[in-house]
FIVEX-221928 format. One record per residue (C-alpha): x negated, y negated, z negated. Coordinates in steps of 0.05 Angstrom, whole numbers, plus 5000, padded with zeros to 4 digits. Example, Ala and Ser with C-alpha at 12.3 -4.5 7.8 and 13.67 -1.06 7.14 Angstrom:
2
475450904844/472750214857/
end
This chain:
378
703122332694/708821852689/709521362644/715121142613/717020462588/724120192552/725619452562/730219262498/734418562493/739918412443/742518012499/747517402480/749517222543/745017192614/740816632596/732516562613/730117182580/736117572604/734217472665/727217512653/727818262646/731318372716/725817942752/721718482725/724819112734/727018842804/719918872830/718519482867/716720002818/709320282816/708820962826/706121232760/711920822715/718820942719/722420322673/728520312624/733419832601/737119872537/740919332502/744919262435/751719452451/754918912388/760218562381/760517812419/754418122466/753317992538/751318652585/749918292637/743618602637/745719212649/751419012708/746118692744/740719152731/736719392789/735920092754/739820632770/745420782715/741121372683/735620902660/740620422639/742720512557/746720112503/745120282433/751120192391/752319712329/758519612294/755918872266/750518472279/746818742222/747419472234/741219842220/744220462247/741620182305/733420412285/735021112282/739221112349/735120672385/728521242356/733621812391/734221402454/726921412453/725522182441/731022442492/727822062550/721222122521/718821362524/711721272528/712820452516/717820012484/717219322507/722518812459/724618112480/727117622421/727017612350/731818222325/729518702385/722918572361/723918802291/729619412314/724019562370/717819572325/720420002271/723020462324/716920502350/713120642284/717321222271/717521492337/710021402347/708921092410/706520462432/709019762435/709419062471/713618372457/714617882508/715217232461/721016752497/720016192464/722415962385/728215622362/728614902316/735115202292/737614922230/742015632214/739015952160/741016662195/737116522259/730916242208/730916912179/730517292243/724616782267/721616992202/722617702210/720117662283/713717302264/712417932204/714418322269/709218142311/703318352277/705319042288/705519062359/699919352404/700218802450/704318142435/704617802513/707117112502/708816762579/706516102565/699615732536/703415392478/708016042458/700616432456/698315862404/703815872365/703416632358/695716562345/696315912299/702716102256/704016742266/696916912261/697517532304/689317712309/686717442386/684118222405/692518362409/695217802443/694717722521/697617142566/701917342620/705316792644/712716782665/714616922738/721316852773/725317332820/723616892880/728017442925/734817222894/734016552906/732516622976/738617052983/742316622949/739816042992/742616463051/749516343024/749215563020/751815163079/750514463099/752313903042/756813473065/754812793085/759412383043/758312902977/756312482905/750512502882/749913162844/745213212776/746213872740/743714302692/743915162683/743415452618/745915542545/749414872507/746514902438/741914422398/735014562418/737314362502/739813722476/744613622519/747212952496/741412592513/742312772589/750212602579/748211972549/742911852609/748412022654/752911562632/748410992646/746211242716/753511352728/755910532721/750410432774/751911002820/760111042812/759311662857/755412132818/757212772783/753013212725/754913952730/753214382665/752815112681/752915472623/756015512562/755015502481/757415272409/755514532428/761214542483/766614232456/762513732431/759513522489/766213492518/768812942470/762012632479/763112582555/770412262542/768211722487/763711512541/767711442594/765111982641/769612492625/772912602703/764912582724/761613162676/763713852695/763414392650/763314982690/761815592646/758516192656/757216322737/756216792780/754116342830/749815952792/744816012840/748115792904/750815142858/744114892844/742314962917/746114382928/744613992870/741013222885/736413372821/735813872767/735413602689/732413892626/732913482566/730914012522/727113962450/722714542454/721815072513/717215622536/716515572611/724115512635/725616002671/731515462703/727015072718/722715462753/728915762796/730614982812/723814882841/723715552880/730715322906/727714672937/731014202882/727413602858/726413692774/727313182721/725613282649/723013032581/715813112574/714713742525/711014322517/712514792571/715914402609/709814122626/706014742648/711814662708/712513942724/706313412735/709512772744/709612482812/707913082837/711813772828/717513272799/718812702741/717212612674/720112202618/717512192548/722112552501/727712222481/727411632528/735611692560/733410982589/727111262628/730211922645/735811492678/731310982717/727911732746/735011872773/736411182791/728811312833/731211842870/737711662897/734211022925/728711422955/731212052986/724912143025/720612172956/726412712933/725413142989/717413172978/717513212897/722113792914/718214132972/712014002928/715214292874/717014972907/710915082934/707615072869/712915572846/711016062892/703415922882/703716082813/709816452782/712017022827/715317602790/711418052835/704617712796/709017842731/709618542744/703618692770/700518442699/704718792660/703319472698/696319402683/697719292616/702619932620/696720292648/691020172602/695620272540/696020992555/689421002572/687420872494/688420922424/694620552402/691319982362/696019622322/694919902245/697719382198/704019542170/710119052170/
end
């Protein structure tokens, strides 16, 4: 018997848990589960997911919305389900994790969420959907969180009970970033000094600290250059930040990429000054791809990065520390080089997607193999 399982984003763009879901379906498939992708087809969305899907086209589905907040979206999201008879819907992020878990209800089958990671967001909209999400989760059957401080959180205040919650950490398509490797040629010897950064410009990445750091590292080393990959609604903001400091011709805002990868291939050092993470998935792509990391010591973060070791650490907050750990490695490219060979290796020790999917199969497996268990009602 077959099982089948939906994977269901309301992507925004293709950010971590974007791409998340393609590390997973881009595993080789086990033979008694054939996977499905749907996303929220709403206005300002990314599909993304879908043009870069490894699935064929027929297990590939958009559910309609005319707004954001169109609940239309349950009952065609529960047809979706019947007509390809899903065994498994498995949501990613706060609103496909209350569309998902209704769906599921009324359909009657059985469901997982893959917690990303929670926002500090001061937007009373996004509160409400991180409120929602948390009611949410208690009605899962399984609620998978991929890092040790997302699982507490979802224990602590979500109070989802233990018996329903199961750790399986985050993994990274290590196959794309060798093949985008492939594409890289040599850096060129007289090239700056390159620091950069891949992912979304809002609050919780705090961004302007690592402008700010920049700025400082940049009077000592005239030569170096931050690239942002990425984009969000902190953009032009960082922008003018950049000019009032002077470093306006040095900080490169390059948008959304298709090459993302084969850019931070040739990146000096990778930076995440972020306030609150889950296990980057950047980050963990930067250390696969043989680039030394620097960050701010947070949760998270810190499942990734031991200091001296996989990379460097600077308390949060400290712009003058995270600058004198840049200042470090263009002194020392021999300590560079290790931190970052270091750093790969434990990359592919530890967070494969293969390992991903291989947990996540099992889980598949045994779900079918009992009684849905998740009885309270949202």
């Amino acid at each position: 018997m077959t099982i089948h399982v939906l994977q269901l984003i309301c992507p925004s763009g293709y950010y971590g848990a974007e791409r998340w879901v393609n590390a997973l379906l881009s595993v080789e498939a086990h033979p008694a589960i054939e996977q499905h992708v749907a996303i929220t087809d709403e206005p300002g969305s990314s599909d993304e997911v879908l043009t870069r899907s490894p699935l064929p086209q027929s297990r590939q589905h958009r559910i309609p919305m005319t707004s954001k907040f169109d609940l239309r979206a349950i009952s065609r999201l529960v047809k979706l389900i019947r007509h390809h008879q899903i065994d498994i819907i498995h949501t990613h992020g706060y609103k496909s994790d209350i569309l998902g878990v209704i769906a599921a209800k009324i359909a009657g089958i059985q469901s997982v969420c893959t917690p990303h990671g929670f926002e500090n967001a001061q937007d009373w909209r996004l509160q409400t959907y991180m409120w929602l999400g948390g009611k949410a989760f208690k009605g899962f059957d399984w609620v998978c969180p991929l890092s040790p401080d997302i699982m507490q959180t979802v224990l602590n205040q979500y109070q989802v009970p233990a018996q329903r919650v199961k750790l399986i950490q985050n993994g990274v398509d290590l196959r794309e970033v060798e093949q985008a490797l492939q594409q890289v040629s040599a850096p060129a010897a007289d090239r700056p000094f390159t620091i950069g950064y891949i992912g979304q410009l809002i609050s919780r990445k705090n961004i302007k600290d690592t402008i700010q750091a920049f700025a400082a590292f940049q009077r000592q080393c005239p030569q170096a250059e931050l690239l942002l990959i990425g984009d969000g609604d902190e953009r032009t903001e960082l922008q003018a930040m950049a000019t009032e400091l002077g470093v306006a011709a040095q900080v490169r805002f390059l948008g959304f990429r298709d090459d993302r990868l084969q850019l931070l291939a040739q990146f000096d050092c990778f930076v995440m000054t972020s306030s609150l993470e889950g296990i980057p998935r950047c980050l963990m792509e930067a250390m696969a791809a043989n680039v030394c990391v620097t960050a701010f010591n947070i949760p998270g973060v810190d499942s990734l990065i031991v200091h001296e070791e996989t990379g460097l650490l600077a308390n949060f907050g400290d712009v003058a520390g995270l600058e004198a750990l840049w200042t470090r490695l263009y002194q020392q490219p021999a300590l560079k080089a290790e931190l970052a060979r270091r750093g790969k290796a434990f990359v592919y020790q530890q967070f494969s997607a293969q390992a991903m999917a291989e947990s996540y199969n099992q889980l598949y497996l045994s779900m079918q193999s009992q009684p849905q268990q998740a009885q309270e009602s949202l």
